[in-house]
C-alpha positions as a Markdown table, in Angstrom:
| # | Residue | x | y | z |
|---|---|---|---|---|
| 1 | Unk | 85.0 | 114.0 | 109.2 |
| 2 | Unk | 84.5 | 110.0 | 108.4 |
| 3 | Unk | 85.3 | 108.8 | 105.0 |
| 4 | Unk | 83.8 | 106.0 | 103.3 |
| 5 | Unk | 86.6 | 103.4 | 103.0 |
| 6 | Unk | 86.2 | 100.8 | 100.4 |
| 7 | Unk | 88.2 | 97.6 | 99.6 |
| 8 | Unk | 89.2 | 96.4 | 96.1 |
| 9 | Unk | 90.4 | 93.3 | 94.8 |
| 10 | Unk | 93.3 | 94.4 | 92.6 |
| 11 | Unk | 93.6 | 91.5 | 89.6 |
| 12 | Unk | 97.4 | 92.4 | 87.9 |
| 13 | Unk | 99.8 | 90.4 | 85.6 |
| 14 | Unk | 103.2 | 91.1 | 85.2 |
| 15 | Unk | 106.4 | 90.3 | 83.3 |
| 16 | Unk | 108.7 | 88.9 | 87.0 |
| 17 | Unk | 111.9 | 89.4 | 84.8 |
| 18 | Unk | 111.6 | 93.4 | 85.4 |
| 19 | Unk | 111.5 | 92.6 | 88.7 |
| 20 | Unk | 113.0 | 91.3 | 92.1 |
| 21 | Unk | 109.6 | 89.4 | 93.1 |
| 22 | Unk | 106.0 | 90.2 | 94.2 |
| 23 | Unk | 107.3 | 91.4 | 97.7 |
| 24 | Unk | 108.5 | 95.2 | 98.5 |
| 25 | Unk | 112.2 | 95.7 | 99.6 |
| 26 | Unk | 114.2 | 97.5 | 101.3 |
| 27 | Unk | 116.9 | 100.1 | 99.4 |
| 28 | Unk | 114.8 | 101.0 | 96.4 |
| 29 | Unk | 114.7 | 97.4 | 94.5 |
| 30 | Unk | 112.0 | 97.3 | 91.7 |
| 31 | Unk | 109.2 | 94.8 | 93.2 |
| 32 | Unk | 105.3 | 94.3 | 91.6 |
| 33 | Unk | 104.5 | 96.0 | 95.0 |
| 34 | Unk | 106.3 | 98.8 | 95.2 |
| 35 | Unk | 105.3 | 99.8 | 91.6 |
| 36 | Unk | 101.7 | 99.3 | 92.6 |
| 37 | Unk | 102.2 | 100.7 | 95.7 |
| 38 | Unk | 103.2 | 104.2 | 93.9 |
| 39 | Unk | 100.9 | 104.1 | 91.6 |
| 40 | Unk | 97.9 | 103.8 | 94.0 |
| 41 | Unk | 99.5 | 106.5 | 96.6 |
| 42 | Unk | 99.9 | 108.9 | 93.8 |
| 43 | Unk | 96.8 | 108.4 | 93.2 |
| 44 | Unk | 95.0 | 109.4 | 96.5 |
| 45 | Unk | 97.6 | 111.7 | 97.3 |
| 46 | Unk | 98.5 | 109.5 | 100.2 |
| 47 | Unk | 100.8 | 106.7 | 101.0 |
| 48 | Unk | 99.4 | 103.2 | 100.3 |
| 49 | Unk | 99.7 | 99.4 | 101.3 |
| 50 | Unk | 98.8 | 97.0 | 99.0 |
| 51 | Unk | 98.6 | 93.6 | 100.6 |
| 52 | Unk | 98.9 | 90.5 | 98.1 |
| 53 | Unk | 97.2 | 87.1 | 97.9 |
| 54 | Unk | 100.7 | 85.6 | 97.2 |
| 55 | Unk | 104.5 | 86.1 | 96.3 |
| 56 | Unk | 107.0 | 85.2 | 93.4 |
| 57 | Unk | 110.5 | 85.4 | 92.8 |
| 58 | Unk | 112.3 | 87.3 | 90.6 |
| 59 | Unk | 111.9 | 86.5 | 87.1 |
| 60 | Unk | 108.7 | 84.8 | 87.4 |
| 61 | Unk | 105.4 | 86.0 | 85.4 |
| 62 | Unk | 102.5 | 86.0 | 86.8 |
| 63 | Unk | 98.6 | 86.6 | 84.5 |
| 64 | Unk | 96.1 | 86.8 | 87.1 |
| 65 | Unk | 98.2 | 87.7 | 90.8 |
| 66 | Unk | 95.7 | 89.4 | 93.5 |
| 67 | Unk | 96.3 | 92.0 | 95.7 |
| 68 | Unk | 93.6 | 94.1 | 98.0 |
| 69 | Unk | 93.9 | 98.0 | 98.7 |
| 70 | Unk | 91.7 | 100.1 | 101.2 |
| 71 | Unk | 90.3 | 102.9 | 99.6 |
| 72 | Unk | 88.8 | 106.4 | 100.4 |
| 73 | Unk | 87.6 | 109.8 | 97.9 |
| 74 | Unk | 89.8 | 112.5 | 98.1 |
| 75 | Unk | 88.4 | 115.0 | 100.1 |
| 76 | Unk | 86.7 | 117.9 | 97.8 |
| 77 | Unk | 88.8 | 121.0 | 97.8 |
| 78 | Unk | 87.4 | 124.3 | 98.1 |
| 79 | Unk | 87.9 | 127.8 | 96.0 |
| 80 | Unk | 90.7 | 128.3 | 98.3 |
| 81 | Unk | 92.1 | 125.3 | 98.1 |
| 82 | Unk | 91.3 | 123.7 | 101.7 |
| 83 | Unk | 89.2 | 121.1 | 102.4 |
| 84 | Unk | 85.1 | 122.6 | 102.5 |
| 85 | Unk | 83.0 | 122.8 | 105.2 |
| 86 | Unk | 81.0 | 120.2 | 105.2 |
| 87 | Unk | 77.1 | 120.6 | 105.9 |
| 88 | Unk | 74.6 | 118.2 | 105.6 |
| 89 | Unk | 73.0 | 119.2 | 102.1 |
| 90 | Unk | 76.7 | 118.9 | 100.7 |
| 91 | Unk | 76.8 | 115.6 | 100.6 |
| 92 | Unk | 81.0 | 115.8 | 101.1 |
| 93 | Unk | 80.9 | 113.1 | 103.7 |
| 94 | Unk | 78.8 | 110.9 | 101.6 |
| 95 | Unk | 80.9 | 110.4 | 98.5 |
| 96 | Unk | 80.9 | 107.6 | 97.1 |
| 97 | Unk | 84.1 | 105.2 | 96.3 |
| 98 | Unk | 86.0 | 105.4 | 93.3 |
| 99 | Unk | 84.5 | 102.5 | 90.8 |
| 100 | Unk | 86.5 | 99.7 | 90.0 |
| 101 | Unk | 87.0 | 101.3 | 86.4 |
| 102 | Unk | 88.5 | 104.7 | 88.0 |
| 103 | Unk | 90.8 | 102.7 | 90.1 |
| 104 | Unk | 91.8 | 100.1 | 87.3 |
| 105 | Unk | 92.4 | 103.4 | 85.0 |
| 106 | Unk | 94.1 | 105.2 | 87.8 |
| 107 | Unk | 96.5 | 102.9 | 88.6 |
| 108 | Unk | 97.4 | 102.1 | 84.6 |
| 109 | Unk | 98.3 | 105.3 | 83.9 |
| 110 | Unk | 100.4 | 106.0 | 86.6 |
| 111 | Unk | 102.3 | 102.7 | 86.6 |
| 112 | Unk | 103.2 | 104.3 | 82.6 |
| 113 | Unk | 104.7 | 100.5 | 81.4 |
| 114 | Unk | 103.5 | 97.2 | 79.9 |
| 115 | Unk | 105.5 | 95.6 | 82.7 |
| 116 | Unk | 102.5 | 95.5 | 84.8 |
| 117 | Unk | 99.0 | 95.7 | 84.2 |
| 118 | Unk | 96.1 | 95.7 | 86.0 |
| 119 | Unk | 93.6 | 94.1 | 84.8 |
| 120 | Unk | 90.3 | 94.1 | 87.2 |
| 121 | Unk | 89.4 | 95.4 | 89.9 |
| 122 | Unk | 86.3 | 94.6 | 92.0 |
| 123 | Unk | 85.1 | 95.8 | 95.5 |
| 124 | Unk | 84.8 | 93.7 | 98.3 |
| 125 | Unk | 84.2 | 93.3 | 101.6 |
| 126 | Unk | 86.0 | 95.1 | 104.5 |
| 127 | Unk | 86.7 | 91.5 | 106.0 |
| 128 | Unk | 87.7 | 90.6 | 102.5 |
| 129 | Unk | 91.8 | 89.0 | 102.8 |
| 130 | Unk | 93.5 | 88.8 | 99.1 |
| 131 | Unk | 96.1 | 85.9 | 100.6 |
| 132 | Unk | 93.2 | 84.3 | 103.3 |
| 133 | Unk | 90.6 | 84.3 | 100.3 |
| 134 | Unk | 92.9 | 83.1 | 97.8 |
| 135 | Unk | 91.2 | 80.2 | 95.7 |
């Protein structure tokens, strides 16, 4: 079965003093990544990297950080709960990616604070880079 991966450009702002930096750590430390990284993966069902355009340190804010996630649908689910056969009037293996709004929604809700936000999200190019496209 192939799915169709899409990139997004994640756009999020934070409040840094909730945090201990940008950067995931080890031994459960509250970092902007691990909470988006959570937030996506319970999303999809799957874990998640997120890779960023840039770090911070704790304590600093940041309005308009970047970030980029690879993306792919859920596979649809069938009466019985596994995955369908897939045929070519179906259409299963021809979903198309979450919009920018789902995945903007998605990720609000399941982040559940106003410590971070995110605030757009666009897709991009597979060759797209969040830190090598930085401007």
């Amino acid at each position: 079965r192939r799915s169709m991966v899409q990139r997004y450009l994640v756009v999020h702002e934070y409040v840094g003093q909730a945090f201990s930096g940008w950067q995931k750590q080890p031994d459960g430390v509250r970092t902007v990544q691990g909470v988006l990284e959570k937030a996506i993966s319970d999303f999809i069902g799957a874990e998640t990297i997120v890779l960023g355009s840039s770090r911070t340190d704790t304590g600093v804010h940041a309005l308009a950080n970047t970030c980029h996630v690879d993306l792919c649908r859920k596979p649809r689910r069938g009466k019985s709960g596994s995955d369908e056969s897939e045929s070519e009037d179906d259409g299963a293996a021809k979903r198309k990616p979450y919009s920018c709004s789902e995945v903007r929604k998605a990720i609000n809700a399941r982040i559940g604070d106003a410590e971070v936000r995110v605030t757009k999200v666009m897709k991009v190019d597979a060759e797209f880079h969040a830190r090598f496209q930085a401007k």
